[in-house]
C-alpha positions in Angstrom: 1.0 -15.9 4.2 -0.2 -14.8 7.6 -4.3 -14.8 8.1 -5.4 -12.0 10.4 -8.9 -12.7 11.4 -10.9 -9.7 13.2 -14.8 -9.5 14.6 -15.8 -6.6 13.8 -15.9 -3.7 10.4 -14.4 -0.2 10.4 -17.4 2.0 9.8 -16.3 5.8 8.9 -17.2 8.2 11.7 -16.7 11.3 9.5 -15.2 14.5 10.1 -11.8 13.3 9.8 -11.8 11.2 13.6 -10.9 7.6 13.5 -13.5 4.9 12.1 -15.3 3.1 14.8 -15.5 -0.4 15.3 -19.3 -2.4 15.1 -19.6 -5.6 15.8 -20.8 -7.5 12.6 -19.5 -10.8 11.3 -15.9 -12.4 11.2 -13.0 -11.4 8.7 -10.3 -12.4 7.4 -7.3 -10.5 6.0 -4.6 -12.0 4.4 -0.9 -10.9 3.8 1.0 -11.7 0.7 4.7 -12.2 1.1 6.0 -9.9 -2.2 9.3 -11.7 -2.7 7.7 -15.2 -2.7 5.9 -16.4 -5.7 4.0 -18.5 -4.0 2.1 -16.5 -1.7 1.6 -14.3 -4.7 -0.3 -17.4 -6.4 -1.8 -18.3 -3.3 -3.5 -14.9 -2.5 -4.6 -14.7 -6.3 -6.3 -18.1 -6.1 -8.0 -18.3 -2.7 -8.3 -14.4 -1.9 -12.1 -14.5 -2.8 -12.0 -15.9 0.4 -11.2 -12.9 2.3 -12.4 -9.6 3.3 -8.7 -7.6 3.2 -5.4 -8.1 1.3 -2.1 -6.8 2.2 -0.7 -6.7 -1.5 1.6 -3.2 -0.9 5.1 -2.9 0.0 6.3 0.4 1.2 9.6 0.1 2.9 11.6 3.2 4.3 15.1 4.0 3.1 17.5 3.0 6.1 19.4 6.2 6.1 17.0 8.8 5.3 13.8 7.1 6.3 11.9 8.6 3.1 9.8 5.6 0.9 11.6 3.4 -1.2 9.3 3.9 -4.5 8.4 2.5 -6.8 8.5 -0.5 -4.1 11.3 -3.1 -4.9 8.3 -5.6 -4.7 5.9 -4.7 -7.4 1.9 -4.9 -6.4 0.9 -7.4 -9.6 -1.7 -9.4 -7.2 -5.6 -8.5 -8.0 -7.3 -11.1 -5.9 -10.3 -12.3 -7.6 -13.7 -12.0 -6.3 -16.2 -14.7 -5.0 -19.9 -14.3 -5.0 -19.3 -10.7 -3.4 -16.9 -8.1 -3.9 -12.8 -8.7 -4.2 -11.3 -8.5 -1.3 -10.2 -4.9 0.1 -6.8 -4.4 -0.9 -4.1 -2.5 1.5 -0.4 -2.1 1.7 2.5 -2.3 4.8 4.5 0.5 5.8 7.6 -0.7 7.0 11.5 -0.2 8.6 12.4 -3.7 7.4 15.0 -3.2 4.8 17.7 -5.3 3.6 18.0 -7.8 6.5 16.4 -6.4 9.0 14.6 -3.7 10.9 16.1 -0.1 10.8 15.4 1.8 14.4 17.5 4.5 12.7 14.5 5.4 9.7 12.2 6.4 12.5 14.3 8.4 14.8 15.7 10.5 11.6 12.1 11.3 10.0 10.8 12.0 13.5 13.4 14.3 14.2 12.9 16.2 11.2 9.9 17.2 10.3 9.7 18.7 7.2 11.5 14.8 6.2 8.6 13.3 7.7 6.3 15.4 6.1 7.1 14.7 3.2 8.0 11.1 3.4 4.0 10.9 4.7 3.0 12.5 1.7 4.5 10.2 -0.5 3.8 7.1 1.2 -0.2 8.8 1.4 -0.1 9.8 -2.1 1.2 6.5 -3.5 -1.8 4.4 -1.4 -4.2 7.0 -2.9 -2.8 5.8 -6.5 -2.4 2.1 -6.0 -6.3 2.4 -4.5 -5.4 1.3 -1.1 -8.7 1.6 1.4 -5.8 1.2 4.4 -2.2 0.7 5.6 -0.3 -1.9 8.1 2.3 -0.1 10.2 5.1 -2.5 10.4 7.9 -0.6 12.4 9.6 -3.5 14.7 12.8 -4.0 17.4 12.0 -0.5 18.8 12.4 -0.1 22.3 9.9 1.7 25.1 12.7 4.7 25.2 11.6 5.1 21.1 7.6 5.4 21.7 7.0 8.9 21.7 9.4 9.1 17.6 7.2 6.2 17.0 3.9 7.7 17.5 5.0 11.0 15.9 6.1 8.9 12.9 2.8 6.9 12.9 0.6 10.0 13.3 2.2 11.8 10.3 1.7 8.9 8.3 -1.7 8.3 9.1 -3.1 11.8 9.2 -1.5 12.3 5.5 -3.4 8.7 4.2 -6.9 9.7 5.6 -6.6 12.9 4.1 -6.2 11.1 0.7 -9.2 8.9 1.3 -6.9 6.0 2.7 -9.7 4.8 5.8 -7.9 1.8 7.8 -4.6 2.0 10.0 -3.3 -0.7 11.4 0.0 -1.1 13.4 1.9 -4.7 13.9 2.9 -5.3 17.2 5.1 -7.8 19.0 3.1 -10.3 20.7 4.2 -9.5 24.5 6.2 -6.6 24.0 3.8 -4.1 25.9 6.6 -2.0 27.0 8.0 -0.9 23.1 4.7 -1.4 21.9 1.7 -0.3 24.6 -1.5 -0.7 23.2 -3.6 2.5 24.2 -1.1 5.4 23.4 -0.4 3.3 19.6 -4.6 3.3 19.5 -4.4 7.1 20.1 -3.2 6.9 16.6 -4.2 4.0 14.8 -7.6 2.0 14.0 -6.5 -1.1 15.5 -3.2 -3.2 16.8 -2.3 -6.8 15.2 -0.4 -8.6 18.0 1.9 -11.0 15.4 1.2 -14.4 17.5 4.0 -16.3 15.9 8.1 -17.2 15.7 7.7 -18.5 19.5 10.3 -20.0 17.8 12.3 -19.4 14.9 15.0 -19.7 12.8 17.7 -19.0 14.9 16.0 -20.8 18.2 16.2 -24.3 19.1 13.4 -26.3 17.8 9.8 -25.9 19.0 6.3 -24.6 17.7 5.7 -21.0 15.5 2.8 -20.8 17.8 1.6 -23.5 20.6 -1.8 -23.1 21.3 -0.8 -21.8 24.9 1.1 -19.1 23.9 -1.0 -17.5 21.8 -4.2 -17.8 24.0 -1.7 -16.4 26.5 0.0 -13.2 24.7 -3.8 -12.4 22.8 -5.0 -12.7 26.0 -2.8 -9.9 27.4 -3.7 -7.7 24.4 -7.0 -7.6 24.4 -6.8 -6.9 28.7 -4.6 -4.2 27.1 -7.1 -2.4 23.9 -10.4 -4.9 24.6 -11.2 -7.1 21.7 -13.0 -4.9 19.3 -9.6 -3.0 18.5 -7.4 -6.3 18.6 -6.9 -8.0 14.8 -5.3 -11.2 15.9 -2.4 -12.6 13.4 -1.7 -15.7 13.0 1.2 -17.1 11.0 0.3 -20.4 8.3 4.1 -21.1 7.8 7.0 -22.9 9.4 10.4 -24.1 10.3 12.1 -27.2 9.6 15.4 -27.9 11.8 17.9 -29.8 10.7 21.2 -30.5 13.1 24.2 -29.0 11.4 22.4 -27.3 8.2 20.4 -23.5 8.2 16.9 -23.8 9.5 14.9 -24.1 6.6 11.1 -22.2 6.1 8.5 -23.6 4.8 5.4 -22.8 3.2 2.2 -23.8 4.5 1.5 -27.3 2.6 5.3 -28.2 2.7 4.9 -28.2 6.6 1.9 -30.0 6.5 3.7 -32.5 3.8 6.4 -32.9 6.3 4.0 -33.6 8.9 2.4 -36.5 7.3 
């Protein structure tokens, strides 16, 4: 369950351009891990607590690149409302299928674009449905020789879900990797960035933090130099890693780490 916290609201600037940012109070958006039942039950149970949910899965087919739907992860969570209004609810958009991330479903839609067209379609129409106000582009292990398929692929995408009333897009992008992922050409496209400031470490790495204090103030640091800090949603990971000589690295949920810390 990853909290991405922002400064500032997306107010809509009309005639189809990109919302604009204002400065107004902090947020906090939360993301639901769909396979785990207990970010489910988390989400449902504090998400009064936040202005924005990631509830939505939308993976893309490995081969083809077109929308897996319905999703394989079924969108059950309705956060609950506090004193104000339930938390805004949103979905991801990504290349992760199976085991890992697929380079190959964004070079094939964006060289073909009647596939991407209607792949864009689908992914807008379904937000429009599931009443999504916005989407989290999620399209990882691409490399700077990839960015102009990955903008084309973005822009498609994001130009069919504001035609369908779907305001807010987002794109997740690697802490430091300003090569693959440069701020101001992806912000040509999108609303904001989310630099993911976590897995310093991780499963497969020797032992050490998700995300020392150091590093993150370091790697946020370059992104806002990079977009300036009202277009920079910071993520920040409330999971982690238990190593143990001999055995798999084990993940762990949020109280289990803190458990384990006591």
């Amino acid at each position: 369950f990853v909290i991405l916290v922002t400064s500032f609201t997306f107010m809509g600037s009309g005639c189809g351009a990109h919302p604009r940012a204002t400065t107004a109070r902090a947020e906090f958006w939360g993301f639901a891990a769909p396979w785990d039942a207990r970010s489910d039950a988390t989400l449902r149970a504090h998400g009064h607590h936040l202005a924005a949910a990631v509830t939505g899965w939308i993976g893309l087919d490995s081969a083809s690149g077109r929308p897996l739907l319905p999703s394989p992860y079924a969108d059950t969570v309705r956060p609950r409302g506090g004193t104000g209004a339930a938390p805004r609810r949103m979905a991801i958009v990504t290349s992760w299928h199976g085991e890992r991330f697929h380079t190959t479903s964004i070079l094939t839609l964006a060289r073909d674009r009647g596939s991407l067209a209607r792949a864009a379609g689908e992914i807008a129409g379904h937000a429009q449905s599931m009443r999504y106000t916005g989407l989290v582009i999620d399209f990882e292990t691409l490399g700077a020789d990839h960015l102009d398929e990955q903008l084309t692929v973005m822009r498609a995408i994001a130009d069919s879900a504001r035609a369908r009333g779907v305001r807010t897009i987002a794109v997740a992008v690697p802490a430091t990797d300003t090569l693959g992922y440069p701020a101001k050409p992806l912000l040509g496209v999108a609303d904001a960035i989310i630099p993911m400031l976590y897995d310093e470490h991780w499963s497969g790495s020797t032992p050490g933090p998700v995300a020392s204090p150091r590093w993150v103030r370091a790697a946020l640091a370059l992104r806002v130099r990079e977009a300036g800090p009202a277009r920079v949603i910071a993520g920040f990971p409330t999971y982690g890693y238990r190593w143990i000589r001999g055995q798999p690295t084990q993940a762990l949920g949020y109280e289990e780490a803190r458990a384990l810390a006591d």
